[in-house]
C-alpha positions as CSV (number, residue, x, y, z in Angstrom):
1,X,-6.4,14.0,25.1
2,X,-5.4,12.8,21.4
3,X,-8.6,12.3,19.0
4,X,-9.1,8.7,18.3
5,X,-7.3,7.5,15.1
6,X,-9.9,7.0,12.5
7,X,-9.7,3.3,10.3
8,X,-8.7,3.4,6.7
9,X,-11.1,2.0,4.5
10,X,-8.8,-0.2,1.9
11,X,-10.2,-1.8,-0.9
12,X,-8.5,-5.2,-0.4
13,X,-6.0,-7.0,1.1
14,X,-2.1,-7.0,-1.0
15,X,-1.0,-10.4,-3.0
16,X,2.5,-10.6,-1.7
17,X,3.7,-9.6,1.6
18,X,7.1,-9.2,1.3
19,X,9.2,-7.7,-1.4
20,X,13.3,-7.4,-1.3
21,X,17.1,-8.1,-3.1
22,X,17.1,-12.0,-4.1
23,X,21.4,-11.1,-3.7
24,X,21.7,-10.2,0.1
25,X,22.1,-12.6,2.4
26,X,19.4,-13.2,5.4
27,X,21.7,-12.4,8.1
28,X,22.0,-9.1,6.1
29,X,18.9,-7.7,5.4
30,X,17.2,-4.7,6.8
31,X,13.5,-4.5,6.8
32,X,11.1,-1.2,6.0
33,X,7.3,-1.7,7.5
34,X,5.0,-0.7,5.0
35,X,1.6,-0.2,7.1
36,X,-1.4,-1.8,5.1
37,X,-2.7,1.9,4.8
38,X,0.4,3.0,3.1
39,X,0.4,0.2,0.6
40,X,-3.1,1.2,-0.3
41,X,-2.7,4.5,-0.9
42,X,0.3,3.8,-3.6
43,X,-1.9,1.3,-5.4
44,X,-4.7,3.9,-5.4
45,X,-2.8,6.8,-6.8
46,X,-0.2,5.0,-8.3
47,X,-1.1,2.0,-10.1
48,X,-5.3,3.2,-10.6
49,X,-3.7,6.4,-11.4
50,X,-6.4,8.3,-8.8
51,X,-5.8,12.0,-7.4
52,X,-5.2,12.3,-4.0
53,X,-8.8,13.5,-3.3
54,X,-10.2,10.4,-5.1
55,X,-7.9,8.4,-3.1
56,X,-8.8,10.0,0.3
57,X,-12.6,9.7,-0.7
58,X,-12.0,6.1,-0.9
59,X,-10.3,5.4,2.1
60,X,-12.2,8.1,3.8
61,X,-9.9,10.3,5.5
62,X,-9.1,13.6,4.9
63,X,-7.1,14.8,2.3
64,X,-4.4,16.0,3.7
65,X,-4.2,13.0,5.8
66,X,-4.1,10.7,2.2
67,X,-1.3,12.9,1.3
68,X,0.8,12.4,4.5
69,X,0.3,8.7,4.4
70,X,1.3,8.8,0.6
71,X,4.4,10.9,1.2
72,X,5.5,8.5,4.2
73,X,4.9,5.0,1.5
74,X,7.1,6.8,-1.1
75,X,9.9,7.8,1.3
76,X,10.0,4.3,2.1
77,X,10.3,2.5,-0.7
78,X,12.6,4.6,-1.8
79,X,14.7,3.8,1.5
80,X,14.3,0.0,0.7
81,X,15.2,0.1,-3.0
82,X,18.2,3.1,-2.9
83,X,19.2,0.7,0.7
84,X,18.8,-3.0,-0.9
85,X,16.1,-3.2,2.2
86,X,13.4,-5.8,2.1
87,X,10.2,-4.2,2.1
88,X,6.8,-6.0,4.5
89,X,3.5,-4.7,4.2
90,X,1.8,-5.3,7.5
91,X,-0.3,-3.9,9.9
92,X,-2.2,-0.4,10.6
93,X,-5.6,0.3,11.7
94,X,-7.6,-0.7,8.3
95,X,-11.4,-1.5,7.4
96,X,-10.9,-4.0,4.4
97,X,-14.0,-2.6,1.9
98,X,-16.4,-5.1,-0.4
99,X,-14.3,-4.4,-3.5
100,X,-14.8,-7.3,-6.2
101,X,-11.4,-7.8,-7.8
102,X,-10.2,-9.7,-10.5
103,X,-6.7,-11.2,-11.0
104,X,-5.6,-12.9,-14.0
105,X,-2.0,-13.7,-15.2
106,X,-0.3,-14.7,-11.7
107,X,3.2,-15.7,-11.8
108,X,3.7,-15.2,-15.8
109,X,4.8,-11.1,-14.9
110,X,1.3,-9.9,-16.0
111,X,-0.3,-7.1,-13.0
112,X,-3.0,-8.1,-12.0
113,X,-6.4,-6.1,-13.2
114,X,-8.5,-4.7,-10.6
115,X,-12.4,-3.5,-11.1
116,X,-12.7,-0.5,-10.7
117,X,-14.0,1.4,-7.4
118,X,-15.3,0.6,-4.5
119,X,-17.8,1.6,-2.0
């Protein structure tokens, strides 16, 4: 029997859903699922700049499970941009954490600026 599949902790939930080409046409575009999990560990390690132990501290998983999850969001992404895919972050079996954030600069290009940690 399978050991029950541990919830992610993520920190919070994304701005925008869905990402894509503004050129293709909707009868034309292909869609990659980017599980809720996934998208948290590229913000983690990617835009906080966290190792992948930090990262799997903060989700609280293992480390080579952070890893995996990482690896998987990467190959992805790179699907949908080298593909012209659209790209929808959705679903996955996530515990959304009490991290305060704070957004400034929507819509004018600016990223928004997150506090940092969480527990």
């Amino acid at each position: 029997m399978p050991r029950p599949r541990k919830a992610r902790h993520v920190g919070c939930k994304p701005m925008v859903r869905h990402y894509g080409p503004m050129n293709i046409e909707d009868e034309q575009r292909r869609t990659v699922y980017l599980s809720i999990d996934e998208y948290e560990t590229i913000r983690l390690i990617d835009y906080l700049g966290l190792q992948q132990d930090e990262c799997a501290e903060k989700m609280r998983v293992g480390r080579t499970t952070a890893q995996r999850i990482y690896n998987d969001a990467k190959h992805k992404i790179a699907d949908a941009i080298v593909n012209g895919k659209m790209i929808e972050i959705t679903g996955g079996d996530v515990v959304y954490t009490n991290e305060i954030t704070e957004r400034r600069g929507h819509g004018q290009g600016n990223r928004g600026r997150m506090k940092k940690g969480f527990e």
